[in-house]
RODONU-423755 format. One line per field, with one value per atom (N, C-alpha, C): residue number from 1; residue in three letters; x, y, z. Coordinates in steps of 0.1 Angstrom, whole numbers, plus 5000, padded with zeros to 4 digits. Example, Ala and Ser with C-alpha at 12.3 -4.5 7.8 and 13.67 -1.06 7.14 Angstrom:
REM RODONU-423755
resi: [1	1	1	2	2	2] $
resn: [ALA	ALA	ALA	SER	SER	SER] $
c1: [5132	5123	5132	5128	5137	5129] $
c2: [4943	4955	4967	4978	4989	5000] $
c3: [5078	5078	5078	5071	5071	5079] $
REM end
This chain:
REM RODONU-423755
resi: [1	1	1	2	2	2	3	3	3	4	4	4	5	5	5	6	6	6	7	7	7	8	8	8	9	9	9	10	10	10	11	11	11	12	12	12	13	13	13	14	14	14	15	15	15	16	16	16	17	17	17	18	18	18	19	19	19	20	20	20	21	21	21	22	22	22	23	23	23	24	24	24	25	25	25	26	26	26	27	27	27	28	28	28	29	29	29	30	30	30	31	31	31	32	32	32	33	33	33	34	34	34	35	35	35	36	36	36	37	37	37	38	38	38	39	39	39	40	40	40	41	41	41	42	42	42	43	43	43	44	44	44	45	45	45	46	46	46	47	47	47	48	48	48	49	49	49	50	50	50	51	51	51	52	52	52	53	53	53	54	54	54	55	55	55	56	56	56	57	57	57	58	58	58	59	59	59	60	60	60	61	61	61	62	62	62	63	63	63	64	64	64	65	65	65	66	66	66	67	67	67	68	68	68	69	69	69	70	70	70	71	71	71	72	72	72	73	73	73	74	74	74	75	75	75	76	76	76	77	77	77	78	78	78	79	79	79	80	80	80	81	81	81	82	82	82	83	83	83	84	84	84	85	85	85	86	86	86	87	87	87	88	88	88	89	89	89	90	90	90	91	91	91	92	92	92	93	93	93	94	94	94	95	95	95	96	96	96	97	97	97	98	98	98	99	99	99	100	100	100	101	101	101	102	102	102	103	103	103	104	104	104	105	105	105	106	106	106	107	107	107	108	108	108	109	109	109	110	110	110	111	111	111	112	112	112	113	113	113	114	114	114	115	115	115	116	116	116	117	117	117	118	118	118	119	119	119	120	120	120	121	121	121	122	122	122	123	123	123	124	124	124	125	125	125	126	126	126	127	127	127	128	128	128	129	129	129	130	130	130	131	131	131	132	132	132	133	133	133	134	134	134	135	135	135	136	136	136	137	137	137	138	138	138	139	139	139	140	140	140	141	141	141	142	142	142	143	143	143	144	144	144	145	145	145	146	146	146	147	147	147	148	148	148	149	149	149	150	150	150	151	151	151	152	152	152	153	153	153	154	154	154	155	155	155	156	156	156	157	157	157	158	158	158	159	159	159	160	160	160	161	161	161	162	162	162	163	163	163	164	164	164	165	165	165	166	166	166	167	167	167	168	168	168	169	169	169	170	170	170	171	171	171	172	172	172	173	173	173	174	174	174	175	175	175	176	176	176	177	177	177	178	178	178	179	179	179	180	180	180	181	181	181	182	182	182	183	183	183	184	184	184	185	185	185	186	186	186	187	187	187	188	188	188	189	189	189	190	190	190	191	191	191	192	192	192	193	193	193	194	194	194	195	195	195	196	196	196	197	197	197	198	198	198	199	199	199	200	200	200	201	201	201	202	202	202	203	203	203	204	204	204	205	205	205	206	206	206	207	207	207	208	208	208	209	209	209	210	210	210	211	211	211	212	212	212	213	213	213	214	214	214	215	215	215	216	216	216	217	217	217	218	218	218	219	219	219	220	220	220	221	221	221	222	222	222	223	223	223	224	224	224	225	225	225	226	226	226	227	227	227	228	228	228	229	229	229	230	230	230	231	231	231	232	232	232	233	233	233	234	234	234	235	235	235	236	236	236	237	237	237	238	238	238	239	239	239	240	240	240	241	241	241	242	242	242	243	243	243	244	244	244	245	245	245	246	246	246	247	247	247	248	248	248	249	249	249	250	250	250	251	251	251	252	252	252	253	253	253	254	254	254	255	255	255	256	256	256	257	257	257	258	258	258	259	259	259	260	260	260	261	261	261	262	262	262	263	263	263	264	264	264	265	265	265	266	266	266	267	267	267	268	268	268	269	269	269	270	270	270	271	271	271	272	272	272	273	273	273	274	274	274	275	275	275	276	276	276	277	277	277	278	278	278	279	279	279	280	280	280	281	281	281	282	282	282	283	283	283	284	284	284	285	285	285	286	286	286] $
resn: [UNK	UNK	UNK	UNK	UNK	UNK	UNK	UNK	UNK	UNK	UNK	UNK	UNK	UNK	UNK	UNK	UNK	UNK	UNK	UNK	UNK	UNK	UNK	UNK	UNK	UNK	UNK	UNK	UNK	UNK	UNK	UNK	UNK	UNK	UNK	UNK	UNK	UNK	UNK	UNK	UNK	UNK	UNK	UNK	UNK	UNK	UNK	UNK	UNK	UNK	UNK	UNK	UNK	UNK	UNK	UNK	UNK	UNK	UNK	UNK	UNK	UNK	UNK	UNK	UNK	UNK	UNK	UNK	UNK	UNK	UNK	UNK	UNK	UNK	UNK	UNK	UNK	UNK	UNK	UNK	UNK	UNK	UNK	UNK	UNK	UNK	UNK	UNK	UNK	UNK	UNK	UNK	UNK	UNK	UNK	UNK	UNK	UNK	UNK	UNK	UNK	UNK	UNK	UNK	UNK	UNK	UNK	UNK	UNK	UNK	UNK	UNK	UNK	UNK	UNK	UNK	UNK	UNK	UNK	UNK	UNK	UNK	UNK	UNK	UNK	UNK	UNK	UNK	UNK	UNK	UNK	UNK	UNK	UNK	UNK	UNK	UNK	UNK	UNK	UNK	UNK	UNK	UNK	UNK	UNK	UNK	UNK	UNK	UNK	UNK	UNK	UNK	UNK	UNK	UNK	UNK	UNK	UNK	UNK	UNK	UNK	UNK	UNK	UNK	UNK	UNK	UNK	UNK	UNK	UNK	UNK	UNK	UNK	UNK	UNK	UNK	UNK	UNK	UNK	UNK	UNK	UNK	UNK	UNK	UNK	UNK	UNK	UNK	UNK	UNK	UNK	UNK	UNK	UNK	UNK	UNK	UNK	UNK	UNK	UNK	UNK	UNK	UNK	UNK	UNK	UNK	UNK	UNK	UNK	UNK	UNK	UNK	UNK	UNK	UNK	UNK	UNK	UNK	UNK	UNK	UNK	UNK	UNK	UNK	UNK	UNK	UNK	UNK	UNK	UNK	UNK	UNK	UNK	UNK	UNK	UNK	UNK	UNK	UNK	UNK	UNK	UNK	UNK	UNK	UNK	UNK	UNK	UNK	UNK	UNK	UNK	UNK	UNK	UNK	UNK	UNK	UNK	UNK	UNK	UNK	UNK	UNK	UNK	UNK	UNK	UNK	UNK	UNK	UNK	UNK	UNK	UNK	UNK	UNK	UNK	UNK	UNK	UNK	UNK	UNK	UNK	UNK	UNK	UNK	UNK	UNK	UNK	UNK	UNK	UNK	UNK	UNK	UNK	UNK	UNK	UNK	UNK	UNK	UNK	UNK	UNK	UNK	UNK	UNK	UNK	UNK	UNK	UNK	UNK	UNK	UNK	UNK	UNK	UNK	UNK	UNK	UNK	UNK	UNK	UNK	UNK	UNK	UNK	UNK	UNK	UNK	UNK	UNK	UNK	UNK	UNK	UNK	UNK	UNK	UNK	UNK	UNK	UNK	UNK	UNK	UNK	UNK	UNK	UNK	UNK	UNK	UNK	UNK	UNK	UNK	UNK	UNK	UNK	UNK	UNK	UNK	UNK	UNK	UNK	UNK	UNK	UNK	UNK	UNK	UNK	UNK	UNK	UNK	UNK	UNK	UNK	UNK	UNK	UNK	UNK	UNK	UNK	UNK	UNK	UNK	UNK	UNK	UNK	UNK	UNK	UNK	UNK	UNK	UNK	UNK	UNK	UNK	UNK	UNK	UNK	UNK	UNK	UNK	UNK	UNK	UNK	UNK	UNK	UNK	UNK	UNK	UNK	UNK	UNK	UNK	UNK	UNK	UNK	UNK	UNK	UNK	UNK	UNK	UNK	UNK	UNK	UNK	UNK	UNK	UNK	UNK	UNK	UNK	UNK	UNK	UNK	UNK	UNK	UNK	UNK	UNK	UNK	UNK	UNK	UNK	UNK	UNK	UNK	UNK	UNK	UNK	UNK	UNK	UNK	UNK	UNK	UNK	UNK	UNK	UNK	UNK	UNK	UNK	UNK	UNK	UNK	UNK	UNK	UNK	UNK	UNK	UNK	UNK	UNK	UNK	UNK	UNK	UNK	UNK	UNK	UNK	UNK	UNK	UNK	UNK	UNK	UNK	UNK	UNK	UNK	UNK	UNK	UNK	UNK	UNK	UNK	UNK	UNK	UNK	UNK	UNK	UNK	UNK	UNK	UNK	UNK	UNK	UNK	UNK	UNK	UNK	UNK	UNK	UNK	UNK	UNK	UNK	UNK	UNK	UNK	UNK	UNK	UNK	UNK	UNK	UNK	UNK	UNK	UNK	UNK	UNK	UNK	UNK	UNK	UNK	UNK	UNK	UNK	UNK	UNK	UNK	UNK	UNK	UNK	UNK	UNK	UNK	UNK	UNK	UNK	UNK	UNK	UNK	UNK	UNK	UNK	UNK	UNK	UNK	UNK	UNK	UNK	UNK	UNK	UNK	UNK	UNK	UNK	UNK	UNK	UNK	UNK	UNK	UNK	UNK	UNK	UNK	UNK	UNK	UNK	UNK	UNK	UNK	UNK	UNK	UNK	UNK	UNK	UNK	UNK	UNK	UNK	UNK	UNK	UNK	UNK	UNK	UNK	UNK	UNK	UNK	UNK	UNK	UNK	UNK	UNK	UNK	UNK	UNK	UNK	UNK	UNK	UNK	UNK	UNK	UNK	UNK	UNK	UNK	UNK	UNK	UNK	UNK	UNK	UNK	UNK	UNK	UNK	UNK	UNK	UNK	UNK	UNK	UNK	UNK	UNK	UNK	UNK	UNK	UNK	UNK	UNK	UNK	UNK	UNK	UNK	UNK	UNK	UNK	UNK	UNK	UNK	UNK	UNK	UNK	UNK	UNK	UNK	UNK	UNK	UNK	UNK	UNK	UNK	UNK	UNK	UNK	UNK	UNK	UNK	UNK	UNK	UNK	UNK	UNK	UNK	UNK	UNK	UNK	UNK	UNK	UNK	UNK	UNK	UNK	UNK	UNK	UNK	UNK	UNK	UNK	UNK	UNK	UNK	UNK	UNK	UNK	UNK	UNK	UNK	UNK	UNK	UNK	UNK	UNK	UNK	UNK	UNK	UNK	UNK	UNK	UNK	UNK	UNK	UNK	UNK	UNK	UNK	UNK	UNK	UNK	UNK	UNK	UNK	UNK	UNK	UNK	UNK	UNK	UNK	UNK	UNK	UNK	UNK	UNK	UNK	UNK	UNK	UNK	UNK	UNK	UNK	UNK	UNK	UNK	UNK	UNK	UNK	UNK	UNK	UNK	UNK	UNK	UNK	UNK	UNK	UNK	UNK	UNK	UNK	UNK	UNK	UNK	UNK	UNK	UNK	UNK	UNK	UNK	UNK	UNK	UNK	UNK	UNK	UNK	UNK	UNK	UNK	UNK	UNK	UNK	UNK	UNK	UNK	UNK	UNK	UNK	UNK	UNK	UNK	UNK	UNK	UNK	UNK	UNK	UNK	UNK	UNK	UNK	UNK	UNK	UNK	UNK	UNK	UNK	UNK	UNK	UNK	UNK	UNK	UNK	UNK	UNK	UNK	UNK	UNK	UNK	UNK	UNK	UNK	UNK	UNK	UNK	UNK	UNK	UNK	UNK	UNK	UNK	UNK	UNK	UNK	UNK	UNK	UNK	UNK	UNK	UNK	UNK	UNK	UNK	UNK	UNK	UNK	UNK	UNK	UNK	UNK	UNK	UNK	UNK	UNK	UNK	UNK	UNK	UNK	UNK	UNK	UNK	UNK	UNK	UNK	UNK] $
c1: [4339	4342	4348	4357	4363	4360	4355	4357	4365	4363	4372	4382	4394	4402	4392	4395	4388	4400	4395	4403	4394	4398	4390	4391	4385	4383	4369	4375	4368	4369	4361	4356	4354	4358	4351	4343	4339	4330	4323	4312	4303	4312	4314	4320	4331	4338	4350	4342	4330	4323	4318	4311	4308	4318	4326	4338	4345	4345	4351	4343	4323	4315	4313	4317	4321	4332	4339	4354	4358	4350	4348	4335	4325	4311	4305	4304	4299	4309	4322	4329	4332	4320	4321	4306	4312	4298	4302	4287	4288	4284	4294	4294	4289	4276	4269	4272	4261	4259	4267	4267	4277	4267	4255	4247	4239	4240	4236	4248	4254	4265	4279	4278	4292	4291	4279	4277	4277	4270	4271	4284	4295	4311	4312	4311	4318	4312	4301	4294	4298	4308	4312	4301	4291	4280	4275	4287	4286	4305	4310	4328	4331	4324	4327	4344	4349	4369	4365	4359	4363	4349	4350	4341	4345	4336	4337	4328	4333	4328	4323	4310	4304	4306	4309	4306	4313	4323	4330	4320	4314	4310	4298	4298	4291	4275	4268	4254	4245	4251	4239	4234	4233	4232	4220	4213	4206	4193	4182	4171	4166	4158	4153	4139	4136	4125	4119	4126	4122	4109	4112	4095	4085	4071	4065	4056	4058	4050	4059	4068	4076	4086	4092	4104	4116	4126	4138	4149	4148	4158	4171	4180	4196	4200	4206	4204	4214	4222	4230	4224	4214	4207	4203	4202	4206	4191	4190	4176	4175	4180	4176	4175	4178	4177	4163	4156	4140	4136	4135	4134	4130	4138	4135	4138	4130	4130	4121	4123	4116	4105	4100	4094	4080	4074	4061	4053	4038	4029	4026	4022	4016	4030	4034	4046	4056	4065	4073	4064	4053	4048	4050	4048	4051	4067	4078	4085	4090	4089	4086	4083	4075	4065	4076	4076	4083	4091	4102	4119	4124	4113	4114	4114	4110	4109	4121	4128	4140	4153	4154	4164	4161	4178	4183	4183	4186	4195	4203	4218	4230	4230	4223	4217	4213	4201	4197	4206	4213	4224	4234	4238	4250	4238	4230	4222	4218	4216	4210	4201	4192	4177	4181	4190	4193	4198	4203	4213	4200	4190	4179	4172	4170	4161	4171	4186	4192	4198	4195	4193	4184	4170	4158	4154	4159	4147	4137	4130	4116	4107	4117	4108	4114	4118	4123	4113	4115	4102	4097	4115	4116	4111	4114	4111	4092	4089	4072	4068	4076	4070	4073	4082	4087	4078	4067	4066	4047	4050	4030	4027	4040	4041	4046	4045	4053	4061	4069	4084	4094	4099	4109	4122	4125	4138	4150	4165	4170	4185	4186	4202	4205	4225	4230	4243	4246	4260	4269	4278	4287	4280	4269	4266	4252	4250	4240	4230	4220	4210	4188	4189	4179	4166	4154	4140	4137	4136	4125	4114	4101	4094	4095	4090	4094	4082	4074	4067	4079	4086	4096	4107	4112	4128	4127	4121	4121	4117	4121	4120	4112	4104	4098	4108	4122	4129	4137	4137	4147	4157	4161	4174	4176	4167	4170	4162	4169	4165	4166	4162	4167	4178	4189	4201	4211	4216	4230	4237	4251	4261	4269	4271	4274	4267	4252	4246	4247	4245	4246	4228	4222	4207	4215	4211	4219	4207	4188	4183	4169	4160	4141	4134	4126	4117	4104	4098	4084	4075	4063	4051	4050	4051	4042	4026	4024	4010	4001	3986	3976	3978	3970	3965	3951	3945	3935	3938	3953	3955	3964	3955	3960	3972	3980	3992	3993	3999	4000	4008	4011	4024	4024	4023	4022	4033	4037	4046	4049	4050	4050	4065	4069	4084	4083	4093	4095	4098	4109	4117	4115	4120	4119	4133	4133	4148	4151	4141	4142	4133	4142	4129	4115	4110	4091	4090	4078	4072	4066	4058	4050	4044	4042	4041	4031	4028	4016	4019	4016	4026	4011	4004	3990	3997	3984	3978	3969	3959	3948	3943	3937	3927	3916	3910	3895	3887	3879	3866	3855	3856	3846	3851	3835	3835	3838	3839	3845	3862	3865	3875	3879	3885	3888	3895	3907	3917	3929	3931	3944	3955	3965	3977	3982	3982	3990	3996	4008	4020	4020	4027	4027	4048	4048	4063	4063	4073	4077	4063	4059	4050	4047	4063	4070	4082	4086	4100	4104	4093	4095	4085	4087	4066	4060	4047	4035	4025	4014	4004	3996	3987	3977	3966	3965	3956	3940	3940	3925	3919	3928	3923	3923	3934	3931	3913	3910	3895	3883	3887	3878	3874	3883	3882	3878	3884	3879	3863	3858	3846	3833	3840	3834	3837	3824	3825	3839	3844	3852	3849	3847	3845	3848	3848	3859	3853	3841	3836	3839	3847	3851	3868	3869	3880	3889	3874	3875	3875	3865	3865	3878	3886	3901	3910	3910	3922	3918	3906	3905	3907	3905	3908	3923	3932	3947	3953	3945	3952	3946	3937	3934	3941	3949	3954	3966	3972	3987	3988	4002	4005	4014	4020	4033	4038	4043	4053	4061	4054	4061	4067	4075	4092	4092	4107	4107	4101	4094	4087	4072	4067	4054	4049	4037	4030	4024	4019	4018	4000	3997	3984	3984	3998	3999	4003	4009	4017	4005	3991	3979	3971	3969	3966	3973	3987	3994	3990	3989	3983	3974	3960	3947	3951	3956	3959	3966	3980	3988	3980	3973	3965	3954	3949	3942	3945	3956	3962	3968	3974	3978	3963	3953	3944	3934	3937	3931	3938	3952	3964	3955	3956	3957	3942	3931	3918	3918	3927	3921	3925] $
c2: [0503	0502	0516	0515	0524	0527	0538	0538	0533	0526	0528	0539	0537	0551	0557	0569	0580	0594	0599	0612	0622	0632	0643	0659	0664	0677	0687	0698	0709	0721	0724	0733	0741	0759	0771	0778	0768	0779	0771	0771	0761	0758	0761	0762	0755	0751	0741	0728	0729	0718	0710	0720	0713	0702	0709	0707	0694	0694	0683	0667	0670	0658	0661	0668	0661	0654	0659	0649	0637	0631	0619	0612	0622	0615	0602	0586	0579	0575	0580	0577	0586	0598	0612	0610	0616	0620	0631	0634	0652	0649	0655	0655	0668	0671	0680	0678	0676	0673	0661	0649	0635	0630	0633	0625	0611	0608	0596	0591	0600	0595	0586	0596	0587	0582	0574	0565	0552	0555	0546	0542	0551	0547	0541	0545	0536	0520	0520	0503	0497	0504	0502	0499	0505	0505	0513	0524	0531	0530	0533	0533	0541	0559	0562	0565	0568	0573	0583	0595	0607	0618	0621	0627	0647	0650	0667	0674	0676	0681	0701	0702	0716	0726	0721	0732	0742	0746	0761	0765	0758	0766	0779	0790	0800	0802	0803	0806	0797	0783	0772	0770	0781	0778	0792	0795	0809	0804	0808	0811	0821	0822	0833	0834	0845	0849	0862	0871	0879	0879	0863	0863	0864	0868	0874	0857	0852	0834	0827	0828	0814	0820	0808	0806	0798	0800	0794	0786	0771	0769	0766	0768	0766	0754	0742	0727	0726	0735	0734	0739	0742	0746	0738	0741	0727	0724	0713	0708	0717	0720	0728	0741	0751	0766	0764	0755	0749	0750	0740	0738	0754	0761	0776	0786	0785	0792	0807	0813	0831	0831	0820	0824	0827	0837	0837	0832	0826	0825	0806	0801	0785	0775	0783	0774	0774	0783	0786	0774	0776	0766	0751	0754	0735	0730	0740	0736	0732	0744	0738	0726	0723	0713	0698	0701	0684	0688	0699	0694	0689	0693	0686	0671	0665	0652	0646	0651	0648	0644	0632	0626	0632	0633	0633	0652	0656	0669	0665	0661	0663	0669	0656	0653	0665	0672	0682	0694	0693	0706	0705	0692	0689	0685	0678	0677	0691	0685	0694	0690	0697	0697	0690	0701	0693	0679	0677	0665	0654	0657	0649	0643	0656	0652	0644	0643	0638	0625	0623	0609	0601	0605	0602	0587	0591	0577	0577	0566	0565	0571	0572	0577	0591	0598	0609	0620	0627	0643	0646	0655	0667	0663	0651	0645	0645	0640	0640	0656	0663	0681	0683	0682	0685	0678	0668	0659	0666	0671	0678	0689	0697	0714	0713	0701	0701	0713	0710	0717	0715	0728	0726	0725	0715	0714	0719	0726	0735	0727	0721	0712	0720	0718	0724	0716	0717	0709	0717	0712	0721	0726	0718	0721	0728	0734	0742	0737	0746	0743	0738	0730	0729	0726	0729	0729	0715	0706	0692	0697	0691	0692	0679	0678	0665	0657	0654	0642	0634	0642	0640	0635	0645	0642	0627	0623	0609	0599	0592	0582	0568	0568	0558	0543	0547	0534	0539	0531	0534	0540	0556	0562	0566	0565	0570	0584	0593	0605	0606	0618	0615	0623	0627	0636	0630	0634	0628	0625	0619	0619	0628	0639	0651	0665	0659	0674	0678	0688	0690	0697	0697	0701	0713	0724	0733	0747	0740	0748	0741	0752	0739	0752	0756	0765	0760	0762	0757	0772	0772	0780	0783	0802	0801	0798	0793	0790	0800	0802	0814	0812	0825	0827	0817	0813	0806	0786	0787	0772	0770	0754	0753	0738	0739	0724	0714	0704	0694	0685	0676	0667	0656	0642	0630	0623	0615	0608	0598	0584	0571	0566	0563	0555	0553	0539	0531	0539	0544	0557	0569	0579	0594	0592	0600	0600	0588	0580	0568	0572	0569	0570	0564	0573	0572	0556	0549	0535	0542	0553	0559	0573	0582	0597	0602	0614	0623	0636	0643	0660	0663	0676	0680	0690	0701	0711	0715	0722	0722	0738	0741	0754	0751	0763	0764	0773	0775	0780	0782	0790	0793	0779	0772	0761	0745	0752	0740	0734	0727	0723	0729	0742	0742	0733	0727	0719	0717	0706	0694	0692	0690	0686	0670	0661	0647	0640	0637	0633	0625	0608	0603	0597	0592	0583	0569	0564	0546	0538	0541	0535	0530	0537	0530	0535	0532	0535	0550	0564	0575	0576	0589	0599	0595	0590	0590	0606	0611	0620	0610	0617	0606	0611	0610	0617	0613	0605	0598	0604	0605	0613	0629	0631	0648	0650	0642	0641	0646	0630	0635	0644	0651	0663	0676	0679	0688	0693	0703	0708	0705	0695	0687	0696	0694	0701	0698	0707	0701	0694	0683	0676	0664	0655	0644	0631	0637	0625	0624	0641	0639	0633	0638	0635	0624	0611	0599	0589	0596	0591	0593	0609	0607	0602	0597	0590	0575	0572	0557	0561	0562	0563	0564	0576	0574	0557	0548	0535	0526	0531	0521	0521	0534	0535	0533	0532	0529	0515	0506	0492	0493	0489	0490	0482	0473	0458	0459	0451	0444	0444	0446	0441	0438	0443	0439	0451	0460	0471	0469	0460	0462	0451	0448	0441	0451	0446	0462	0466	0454	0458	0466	0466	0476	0488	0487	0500	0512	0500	0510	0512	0506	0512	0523	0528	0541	0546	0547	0557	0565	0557	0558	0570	0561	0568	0587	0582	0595	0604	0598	0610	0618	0612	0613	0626	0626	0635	0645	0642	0654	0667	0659	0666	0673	0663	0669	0685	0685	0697	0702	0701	0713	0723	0713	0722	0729	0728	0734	0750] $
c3: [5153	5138	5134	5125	5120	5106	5094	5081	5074	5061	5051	5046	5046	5038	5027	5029	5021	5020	5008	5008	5008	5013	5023	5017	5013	5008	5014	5016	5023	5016	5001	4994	4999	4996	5001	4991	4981	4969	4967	4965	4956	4945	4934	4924	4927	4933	4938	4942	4954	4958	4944	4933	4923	4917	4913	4902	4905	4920	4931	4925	4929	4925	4911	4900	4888	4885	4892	4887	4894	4906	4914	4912	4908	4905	4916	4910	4922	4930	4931	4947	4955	4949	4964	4973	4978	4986	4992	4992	4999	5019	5025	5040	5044	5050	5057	5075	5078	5091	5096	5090	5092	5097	5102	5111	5107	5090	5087	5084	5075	5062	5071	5084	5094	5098	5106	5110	5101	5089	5079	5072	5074	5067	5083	5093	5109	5105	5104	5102	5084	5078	5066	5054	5060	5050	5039	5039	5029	5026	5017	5015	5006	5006	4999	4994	4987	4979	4981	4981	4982	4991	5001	5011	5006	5000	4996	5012	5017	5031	5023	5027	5025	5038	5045	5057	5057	5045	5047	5033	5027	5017	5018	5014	5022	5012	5018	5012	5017	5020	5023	5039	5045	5060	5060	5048	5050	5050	5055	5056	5053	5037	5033	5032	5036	5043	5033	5025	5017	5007	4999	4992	4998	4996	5006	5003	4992	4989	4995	4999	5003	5008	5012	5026	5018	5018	5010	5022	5022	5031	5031	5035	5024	5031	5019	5021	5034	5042	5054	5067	5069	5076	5084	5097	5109	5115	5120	5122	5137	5145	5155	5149	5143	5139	5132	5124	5122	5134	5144	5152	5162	5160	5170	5159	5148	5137	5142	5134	5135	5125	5116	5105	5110	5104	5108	5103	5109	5103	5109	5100	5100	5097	5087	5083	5093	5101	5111	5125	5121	5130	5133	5119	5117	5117	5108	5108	5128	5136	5148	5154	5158	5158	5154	5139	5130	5138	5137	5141	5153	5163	5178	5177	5163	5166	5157	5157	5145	5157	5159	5163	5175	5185	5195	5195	5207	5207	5199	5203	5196	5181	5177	5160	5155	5159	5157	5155	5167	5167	5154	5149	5134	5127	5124	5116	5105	5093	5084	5074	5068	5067	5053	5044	5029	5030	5043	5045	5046	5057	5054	5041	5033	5025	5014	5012	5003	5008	5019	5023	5023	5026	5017	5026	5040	5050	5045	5048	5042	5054	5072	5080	5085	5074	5081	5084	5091	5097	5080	5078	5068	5056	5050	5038	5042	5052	5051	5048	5058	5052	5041	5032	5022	5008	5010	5002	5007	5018	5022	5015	5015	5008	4996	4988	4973	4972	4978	4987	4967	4963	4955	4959	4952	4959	4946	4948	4938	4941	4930	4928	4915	4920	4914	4907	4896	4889	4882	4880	4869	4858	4851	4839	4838	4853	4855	4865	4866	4878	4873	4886	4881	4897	4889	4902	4901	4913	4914	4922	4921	4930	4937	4948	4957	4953	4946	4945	4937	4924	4918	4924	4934	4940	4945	4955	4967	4951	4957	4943	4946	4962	4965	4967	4966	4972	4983	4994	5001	5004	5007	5006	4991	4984	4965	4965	4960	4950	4935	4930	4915	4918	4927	4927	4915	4910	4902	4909	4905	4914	4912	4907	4904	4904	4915	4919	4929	4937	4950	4953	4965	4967	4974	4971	4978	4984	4980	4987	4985	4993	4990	4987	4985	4983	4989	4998	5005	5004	5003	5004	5019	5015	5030	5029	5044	5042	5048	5043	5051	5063	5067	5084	5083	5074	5078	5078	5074	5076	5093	5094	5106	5102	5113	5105	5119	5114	5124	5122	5133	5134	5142	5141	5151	5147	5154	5148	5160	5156	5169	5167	5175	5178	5190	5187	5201	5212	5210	5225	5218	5224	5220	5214	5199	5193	5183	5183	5176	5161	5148	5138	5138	5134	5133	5132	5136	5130	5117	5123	5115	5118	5102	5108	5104	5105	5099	5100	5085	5087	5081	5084	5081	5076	5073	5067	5058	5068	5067	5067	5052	5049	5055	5066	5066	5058	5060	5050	5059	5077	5081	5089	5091	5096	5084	5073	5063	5063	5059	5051	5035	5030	5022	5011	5020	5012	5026	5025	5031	5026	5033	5027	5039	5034	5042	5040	5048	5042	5054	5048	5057	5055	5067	5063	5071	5069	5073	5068	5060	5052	5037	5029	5016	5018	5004	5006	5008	5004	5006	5012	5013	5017	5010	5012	5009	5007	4997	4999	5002	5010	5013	5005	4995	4984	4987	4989	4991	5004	5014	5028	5024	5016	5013	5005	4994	4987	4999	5013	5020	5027	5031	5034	5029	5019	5011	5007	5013	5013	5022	5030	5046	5055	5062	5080	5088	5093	5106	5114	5113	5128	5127	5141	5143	5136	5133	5119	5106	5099	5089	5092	5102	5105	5108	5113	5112	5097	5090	5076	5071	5068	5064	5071	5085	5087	5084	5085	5075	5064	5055	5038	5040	5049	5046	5051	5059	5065	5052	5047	5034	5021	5020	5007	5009	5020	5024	5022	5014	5013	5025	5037	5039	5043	5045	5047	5058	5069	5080	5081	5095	5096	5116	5122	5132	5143	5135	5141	5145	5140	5135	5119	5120	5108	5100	5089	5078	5085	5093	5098	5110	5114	5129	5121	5112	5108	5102	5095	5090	5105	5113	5124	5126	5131	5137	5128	5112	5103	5107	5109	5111	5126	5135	5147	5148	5139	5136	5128	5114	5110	5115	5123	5135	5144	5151	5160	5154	5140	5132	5128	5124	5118	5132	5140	5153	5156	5155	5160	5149	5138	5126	5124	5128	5132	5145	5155	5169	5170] $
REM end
């Protein structure tokens, strides 16, 4: 399969990339990595008239590391450079950890992080971290700039955000996390490289031998990330151990709806929950 005709533009300013999705609005689209968006014009399932390609534009491929609260990721930033990131601490950890399970090699090497989250799978890695660290995400338009937090951004349907058709996501702001939180990552698919059935992104404060406070984010379980709010409750102020541990990954398989398909029944899919949050919360206390 071949794309629909499209006309092709390759911005070197932001300020040009903008100006470009104001003045084509819903028949552009922004081209990062290609890794969803191309395959989806090859199977003609997307057709956008005008493709604004960012990859010469300069600033969004940085990783800032300077706040001493947070980590800034620039929306061009490729899922392998996550992947064998330098950040220190818990966070550097996890992003680790998730990005190993993000697609193929190849993918990872053109893939990009903004490119993920503005695609908005419902089983993507990044979108489940981004949605555990109420990760801000920083879009930009002609007519100025503005912060979402991600319970906000993912819009709970399928591949929807609240982006305009004339914003661009051009960075995320995530928290670094303490020395006393531990983080985690499970995620089930058919083959290696295949999107999640189902995921689990932890983070977890101790308090000694307590549970301070959790963070759980689950995916392929609605149309976006899930918090698993009811499993973060149980945890909170509970002993570490694989009995609290069992209580919150039941409570996360109970409060999830999620709808069968050719993967799985929504009673297999609250099983892998139970299971993945399980193995996430297991990594995040050891």
């Amino acid at each position: 399969m071949k794309p629909a005709a499209f006309e092709y533009h390759a911005p070197r300013t932001l300020e040009e990339a903008l100006g470009l999705l104001h003045e084509h609005q819903d028949e552009a689209k922004v081209l990062a990595g290609g890794q969803s968006l191309v395959p989806a014009m090859n199977f003609r399932l997307a057709r956008p008239a005008v493709l604004v390609d960012i990859a010469h534009v300069p600033g969004l491929d940085r990783i800032e590391t300077n706040d001493p609260a947070s980590v800034t990721v620039g929306a061009r930033v490729r899922h392998l450079d996550l992947e064998h990131n330098t950040i220190a601490g818990p966070l550097g950890s996890l992003f680790a950890m998730t990005g190993r399970w993000v697609g193929h090699y190849p993918i990872r090497v053109r893939g990009t992080f903004g490119g993920s989250l503005a695609h908005a799978d419902p089983a993507a890695e990044w979108c489940a971290l981004a949605s555990a660290l109420d990760a801000e995400l920083h879009c930009r338009s002609t007519s100025g700039s503005r912060t979402v937090g991600a319970r906000d951004f993912f819009e709970q349907m399928a591949f929807t955000t609240c982006l305009e058709p004339d914003e661009l996501l051009v960075g995320v702001r995530l928290p670094r996390l303490s020395d006393s939180c531990g983080v985690g990552m499970a995620e089930f698919a058919r083959r290696w490289g295949d999107f999640a059935i189902v995921l689990a992104v932890t983070a977890v404060e101790r308090d000694g031998d307590s549970i301070a406070r959790a963070r759980i984010a689950l995916g392929g379980v609605a149309g976006g990330p899930v918090r698993a709010s009811n499993a973060e409750a149980a945890l909170a102020g509970r002993p570490a151990t694989a009995g609290t541990v069992a209580e919150a990954a039941a409570a996360a398989a109970e409060e999830v709806d999620p709808t069968g398909d050719i993967h799985g029944s929504a009673d297999y899919r609250r099983d892998l929950v139970r299971a993945m949050v399980t193995r996430a919360l297991d990594q995040a206390l050891a």
